[in-house]
Kinemage of the C-alpha trace (Angstrom):
@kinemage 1
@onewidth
@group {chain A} dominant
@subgroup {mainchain}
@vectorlist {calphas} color= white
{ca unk a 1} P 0.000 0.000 0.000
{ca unk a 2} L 1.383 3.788 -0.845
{ca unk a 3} L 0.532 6.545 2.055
{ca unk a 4} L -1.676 8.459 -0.100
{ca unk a 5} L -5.151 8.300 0.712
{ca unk a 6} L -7.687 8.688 -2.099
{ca unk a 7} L -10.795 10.131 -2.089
{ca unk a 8} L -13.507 8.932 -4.527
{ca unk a 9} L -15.710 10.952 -6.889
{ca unk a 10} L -19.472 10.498 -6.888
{ca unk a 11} L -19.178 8.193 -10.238
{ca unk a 12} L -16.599 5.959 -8.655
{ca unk a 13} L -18.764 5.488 -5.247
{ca unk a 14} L -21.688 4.758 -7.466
{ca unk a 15} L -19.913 1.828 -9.037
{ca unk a 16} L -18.621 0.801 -5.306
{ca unk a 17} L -21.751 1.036 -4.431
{ca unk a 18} L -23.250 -1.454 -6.633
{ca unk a 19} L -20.025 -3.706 -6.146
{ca unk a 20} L -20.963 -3.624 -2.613
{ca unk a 21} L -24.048 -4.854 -3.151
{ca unk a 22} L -23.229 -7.287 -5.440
{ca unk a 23} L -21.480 -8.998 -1.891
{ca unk a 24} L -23.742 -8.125 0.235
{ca unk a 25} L -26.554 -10.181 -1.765
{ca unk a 26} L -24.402 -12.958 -1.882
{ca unk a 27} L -23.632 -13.011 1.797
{ca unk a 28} L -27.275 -12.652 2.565
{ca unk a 29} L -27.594 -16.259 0.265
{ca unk a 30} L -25.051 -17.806 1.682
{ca unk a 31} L -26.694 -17.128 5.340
{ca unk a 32} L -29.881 -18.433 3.890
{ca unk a 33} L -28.428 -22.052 2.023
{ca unk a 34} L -25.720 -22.630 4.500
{ca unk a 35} L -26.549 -26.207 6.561
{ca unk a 36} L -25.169 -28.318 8.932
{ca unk a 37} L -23.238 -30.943 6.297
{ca unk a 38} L -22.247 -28.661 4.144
{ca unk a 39} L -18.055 -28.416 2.678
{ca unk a 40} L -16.575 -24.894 3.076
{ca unk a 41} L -15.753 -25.545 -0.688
{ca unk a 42} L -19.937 -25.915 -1.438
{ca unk a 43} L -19.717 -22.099 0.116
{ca unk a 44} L -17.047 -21.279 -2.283
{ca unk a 45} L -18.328 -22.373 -5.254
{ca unk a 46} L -21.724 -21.089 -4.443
{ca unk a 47} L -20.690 -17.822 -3.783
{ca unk a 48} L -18.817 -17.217 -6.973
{ca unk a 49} L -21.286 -18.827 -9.110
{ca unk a 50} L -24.126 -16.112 -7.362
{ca unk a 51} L -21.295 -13.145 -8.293
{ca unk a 52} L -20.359 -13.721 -11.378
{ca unk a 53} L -24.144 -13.765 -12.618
{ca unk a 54} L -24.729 -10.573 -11.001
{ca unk a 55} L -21.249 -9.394 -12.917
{ca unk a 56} L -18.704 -9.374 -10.029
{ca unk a 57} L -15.248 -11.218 -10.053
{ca unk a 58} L -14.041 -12.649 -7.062
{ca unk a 59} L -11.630 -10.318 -5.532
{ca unk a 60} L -9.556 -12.700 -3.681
{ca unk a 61} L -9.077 -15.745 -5.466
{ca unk a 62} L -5.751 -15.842 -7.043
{ca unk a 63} L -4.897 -12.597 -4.638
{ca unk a 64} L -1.190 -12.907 -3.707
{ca unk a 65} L -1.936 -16.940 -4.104
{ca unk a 66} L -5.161 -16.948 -2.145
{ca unk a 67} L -6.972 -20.284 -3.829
{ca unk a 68} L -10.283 -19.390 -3.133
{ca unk a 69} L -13.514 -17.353 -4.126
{ca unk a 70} L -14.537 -16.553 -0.066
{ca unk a 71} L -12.071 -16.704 3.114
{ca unk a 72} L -14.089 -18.973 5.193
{ca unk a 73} L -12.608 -19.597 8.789
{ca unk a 74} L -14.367 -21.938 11.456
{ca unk a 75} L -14.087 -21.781 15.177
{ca unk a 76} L -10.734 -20.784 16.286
{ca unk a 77} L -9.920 -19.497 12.717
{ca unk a 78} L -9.746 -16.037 12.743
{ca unk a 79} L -9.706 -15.022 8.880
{ca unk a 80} L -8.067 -16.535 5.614
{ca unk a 81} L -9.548 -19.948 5.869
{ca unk a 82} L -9.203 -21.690 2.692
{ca unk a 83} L -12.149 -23.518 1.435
{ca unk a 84} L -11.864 -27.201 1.017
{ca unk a 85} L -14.032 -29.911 0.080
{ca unk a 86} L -12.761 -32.002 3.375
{ca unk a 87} L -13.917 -29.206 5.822
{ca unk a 88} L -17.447 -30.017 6.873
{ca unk a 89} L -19.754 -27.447 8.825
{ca unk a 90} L -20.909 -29.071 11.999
{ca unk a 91} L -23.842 -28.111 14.787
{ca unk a 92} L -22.407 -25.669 17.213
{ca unk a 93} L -19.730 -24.334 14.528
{ca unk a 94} L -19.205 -20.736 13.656
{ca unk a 95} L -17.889 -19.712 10.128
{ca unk a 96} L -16.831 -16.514 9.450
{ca unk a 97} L -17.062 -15.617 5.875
{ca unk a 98} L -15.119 -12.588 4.225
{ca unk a 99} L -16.239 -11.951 0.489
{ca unk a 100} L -15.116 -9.487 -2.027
{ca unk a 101} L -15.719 -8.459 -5.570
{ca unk a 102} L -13.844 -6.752 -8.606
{ca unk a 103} L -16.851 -4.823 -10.455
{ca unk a 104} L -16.057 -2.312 -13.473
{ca unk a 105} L -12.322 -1.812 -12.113
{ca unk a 106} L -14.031 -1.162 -8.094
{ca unk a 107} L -13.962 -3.554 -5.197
{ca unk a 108} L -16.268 -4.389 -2.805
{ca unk a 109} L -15.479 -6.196 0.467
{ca unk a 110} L -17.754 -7.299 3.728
{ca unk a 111} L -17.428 -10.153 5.941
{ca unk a 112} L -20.195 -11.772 8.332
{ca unk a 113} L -19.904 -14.816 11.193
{ca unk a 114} L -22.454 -17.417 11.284
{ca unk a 115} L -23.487 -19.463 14.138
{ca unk a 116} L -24.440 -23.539 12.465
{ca unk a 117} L -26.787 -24.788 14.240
{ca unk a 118} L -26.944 -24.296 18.172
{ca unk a 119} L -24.247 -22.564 19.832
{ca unk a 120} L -22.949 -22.036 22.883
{ca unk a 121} L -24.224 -18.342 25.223
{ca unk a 122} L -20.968 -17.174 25.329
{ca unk a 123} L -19.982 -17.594 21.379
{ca unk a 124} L -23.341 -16.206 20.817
{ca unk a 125} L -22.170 -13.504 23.047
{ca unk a 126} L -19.153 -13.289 20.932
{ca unk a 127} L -20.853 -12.997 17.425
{ca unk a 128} L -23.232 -10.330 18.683
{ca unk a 129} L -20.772 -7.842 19.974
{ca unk a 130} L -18.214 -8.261 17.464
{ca unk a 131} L -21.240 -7.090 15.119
{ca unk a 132} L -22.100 -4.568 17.693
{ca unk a 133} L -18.681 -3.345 17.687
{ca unk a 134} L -18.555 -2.896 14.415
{ca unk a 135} L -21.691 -0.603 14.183
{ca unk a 136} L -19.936 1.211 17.149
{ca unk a 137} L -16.592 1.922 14.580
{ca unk a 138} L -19.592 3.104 11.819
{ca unk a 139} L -21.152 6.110 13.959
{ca unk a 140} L -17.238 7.224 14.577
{ca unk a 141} L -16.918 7.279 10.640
{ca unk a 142} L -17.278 11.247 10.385
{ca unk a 143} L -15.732 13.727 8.693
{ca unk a 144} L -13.259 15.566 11.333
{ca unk a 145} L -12.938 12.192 13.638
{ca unk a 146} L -9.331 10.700 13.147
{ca unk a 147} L -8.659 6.679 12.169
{ca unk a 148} L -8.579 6.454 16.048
{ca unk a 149} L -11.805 7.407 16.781
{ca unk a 150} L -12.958 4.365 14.784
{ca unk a 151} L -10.536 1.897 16.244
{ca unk a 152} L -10.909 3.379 19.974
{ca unk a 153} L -14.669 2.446 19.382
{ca unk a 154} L -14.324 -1.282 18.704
{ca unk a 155} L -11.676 -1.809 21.360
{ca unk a 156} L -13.856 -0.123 23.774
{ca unk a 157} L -17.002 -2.267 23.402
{ca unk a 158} L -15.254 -5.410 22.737
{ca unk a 159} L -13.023 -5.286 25.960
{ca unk a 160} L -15.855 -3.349 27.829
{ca unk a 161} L -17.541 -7.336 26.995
{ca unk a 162} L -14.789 -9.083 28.245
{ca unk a 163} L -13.747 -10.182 24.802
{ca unk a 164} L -10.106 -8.827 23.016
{ca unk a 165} L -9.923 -7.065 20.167
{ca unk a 166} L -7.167 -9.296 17.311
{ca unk a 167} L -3.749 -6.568 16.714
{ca unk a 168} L -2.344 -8.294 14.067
{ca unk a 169} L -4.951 -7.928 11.383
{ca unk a 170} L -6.222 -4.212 10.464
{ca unk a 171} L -9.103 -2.953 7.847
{ca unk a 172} L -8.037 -0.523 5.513
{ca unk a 173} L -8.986 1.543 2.532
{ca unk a 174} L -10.642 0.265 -0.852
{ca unk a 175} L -11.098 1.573 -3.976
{ca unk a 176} L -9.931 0.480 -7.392
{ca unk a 177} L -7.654 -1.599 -5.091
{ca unk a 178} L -8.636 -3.996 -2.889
{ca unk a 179} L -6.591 -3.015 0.209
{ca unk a 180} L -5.545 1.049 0.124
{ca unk a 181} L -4.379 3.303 2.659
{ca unk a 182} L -5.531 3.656 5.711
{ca unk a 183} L -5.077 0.868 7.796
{ca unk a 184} L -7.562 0.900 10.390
{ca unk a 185} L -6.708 -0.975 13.175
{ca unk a 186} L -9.610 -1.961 15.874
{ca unk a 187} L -7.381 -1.117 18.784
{ca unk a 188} L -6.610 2.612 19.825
{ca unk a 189} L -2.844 3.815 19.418
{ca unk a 190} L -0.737 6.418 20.507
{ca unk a 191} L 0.209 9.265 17.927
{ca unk a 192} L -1.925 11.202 15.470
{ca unk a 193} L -3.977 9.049 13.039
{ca unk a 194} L -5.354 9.925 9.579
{ca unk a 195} L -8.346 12.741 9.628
{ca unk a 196} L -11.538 11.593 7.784
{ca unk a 197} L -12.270 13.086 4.618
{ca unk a 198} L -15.496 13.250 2.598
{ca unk a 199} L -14.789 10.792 0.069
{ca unk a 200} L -12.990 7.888 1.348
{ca unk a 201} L -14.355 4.805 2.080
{ca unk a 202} L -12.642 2.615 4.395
{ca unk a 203} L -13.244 -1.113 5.062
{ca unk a 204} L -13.762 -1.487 8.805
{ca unk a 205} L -13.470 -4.937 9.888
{ca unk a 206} L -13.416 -5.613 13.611
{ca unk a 207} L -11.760 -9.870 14.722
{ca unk a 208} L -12.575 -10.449 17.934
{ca unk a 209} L -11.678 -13.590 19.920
{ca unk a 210} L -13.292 -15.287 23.245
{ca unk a 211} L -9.219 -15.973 24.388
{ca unk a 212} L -6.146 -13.343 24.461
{ca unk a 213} L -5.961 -10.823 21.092
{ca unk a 214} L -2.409 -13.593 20.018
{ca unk a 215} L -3.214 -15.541 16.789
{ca unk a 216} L -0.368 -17.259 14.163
{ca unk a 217} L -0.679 -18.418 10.864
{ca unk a 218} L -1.051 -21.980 10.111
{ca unk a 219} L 1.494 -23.960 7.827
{ca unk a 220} L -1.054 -23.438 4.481
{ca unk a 221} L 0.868 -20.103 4.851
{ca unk a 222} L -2.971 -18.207 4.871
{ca unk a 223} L -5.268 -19.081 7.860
{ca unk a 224} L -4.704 -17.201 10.858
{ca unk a 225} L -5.862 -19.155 13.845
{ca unk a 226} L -5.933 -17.765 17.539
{ca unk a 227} L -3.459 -18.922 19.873
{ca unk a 228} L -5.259 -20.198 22.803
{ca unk a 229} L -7.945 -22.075 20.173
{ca unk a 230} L -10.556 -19.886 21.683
{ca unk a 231} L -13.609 -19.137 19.284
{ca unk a 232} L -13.175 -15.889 16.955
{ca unk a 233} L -15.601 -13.567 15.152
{ca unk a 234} L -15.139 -11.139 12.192
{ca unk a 235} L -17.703 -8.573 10.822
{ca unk a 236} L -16.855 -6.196 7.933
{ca unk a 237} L -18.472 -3.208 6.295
{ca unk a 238} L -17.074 -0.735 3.195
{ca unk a 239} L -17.858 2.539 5.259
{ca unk a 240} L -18.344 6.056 2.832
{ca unk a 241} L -17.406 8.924 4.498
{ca unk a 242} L -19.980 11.461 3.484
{ca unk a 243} L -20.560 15.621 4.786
{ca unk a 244} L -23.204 13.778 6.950
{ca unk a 245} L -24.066 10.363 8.030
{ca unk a 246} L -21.791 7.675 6.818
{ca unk a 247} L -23.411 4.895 4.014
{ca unk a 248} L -22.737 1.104 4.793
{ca unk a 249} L -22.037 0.377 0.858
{ca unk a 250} L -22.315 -3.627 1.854
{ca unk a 251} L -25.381 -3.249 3.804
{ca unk a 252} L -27.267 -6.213 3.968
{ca unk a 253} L -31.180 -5.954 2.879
């Protein structure tokens, strides 16, 4: 990523905008087909089948290597799970699945985390605020507020829950690339961050685990997994930064 942060013109956020919804949909159908039984690689290939008719191009497969169409990460997975026909979805497993698309030259990006089946209070717990928190970094997404504003907001809720906030992994801008300046981390640092500008649009994705904020990366050299094995949660939204309210361009309908 350069340092300059770009700010997009109305025809750009238009097309955004309809890339965005182009994942949003197909997040909303994978919620609605997925089943206890189910192959993260029967996610996969639905999902990219559902894009490409609606004229989006999977963002991350082929990305630096990345395999697949979605990131889909189970249980202790945090994100960059790689879809495979031997993983099967189980009662009282949650799958977090990150999806972007390439449409007209513009990306969309947006993640969700399901619960399969019945799950436990606490990992409910988990999935709700991470989602919460996420709304949270949204209302902070305001012309004049700083990056910091956004990330202070997750870490507060998400620690004020007894949960920790991942370090390691950051949203960031998007644009006509798929990751752009800023990063946007979803724990409050020291120093002056970035001021928000009318314009950008910033993909705000909160991880949050049950255990300590420590994950690694597994051998496949992609899925980041938390240290302690504790249950983890993602949400993500492509935020617009507008003169007034900020517009969820992924928003779910």
């Amino acid at each position: 990523m350069g340092t300059a942060i770009i700010l997009k013109s109305p025809r750009e956020i238009q097309i955004m905008l309809e890339a965005n919804q182009i994942v949003a949909d197909t997040l909303v159908m994978l919620q609605k087909n997925l089943t206890i039984g189910m192959t993260t690689m029967d996610l996969d290939a639905m999902a990219e089948e559902f894009a490409r008719s609606r004229g989006g191009i999977p963002a991350f497969k082929g990305y630096r290597g990345f395999p697949g169409s979605l990131c889909v990460s189970i249980n202790e997975q945090v994100v960059h799970g790689i879809p495979s026909s031997k993983v099967i979805l189980r009662d009282g497993d949650i799958v977090s699945i990150d999806f972007g698309v390439n449409y007209k030259g513009y990306f969309g990006d947006s993640a969700i985390t399901i619960p399969v089946g019945k799950v436990g209070n606490r990992v409910e717990e988990l999935i709700r605020v991470t989602s919460q928190s996420l709304d949270k970094a949204i209302e902070q997404a305001r012309v004049g507020n700083r990056i910091n504003d956004i990330s202070r907001a997750v870490q507060q809720h998400v620690e004020k829950n007894k949960f920790n906030v991942v370090r390691q992994f950051v949203g960031h801008g998007i644009g006509s690339q798929l990751h752009e300046p800023p990063e946007i981390p979803n724990y409050s640092r020291t120093g002056r961050t970035p001021r928000l500008l009318s314009g950008m649009v910033l993909a705000i994705e909160p991880m949050v685990n049950i255990g300590g904020y420590q994950v690694k990366v597994l051998k496949d050299g992609w899925t980041v997994v938390t240290a302690d094995k504790s249950p983890s949660a993602h949400f993500e939204h492509s935020v617009l930064i507008t003169d007034d309210e900020p517009v969820v361009l992924s928003r779910r309908k």
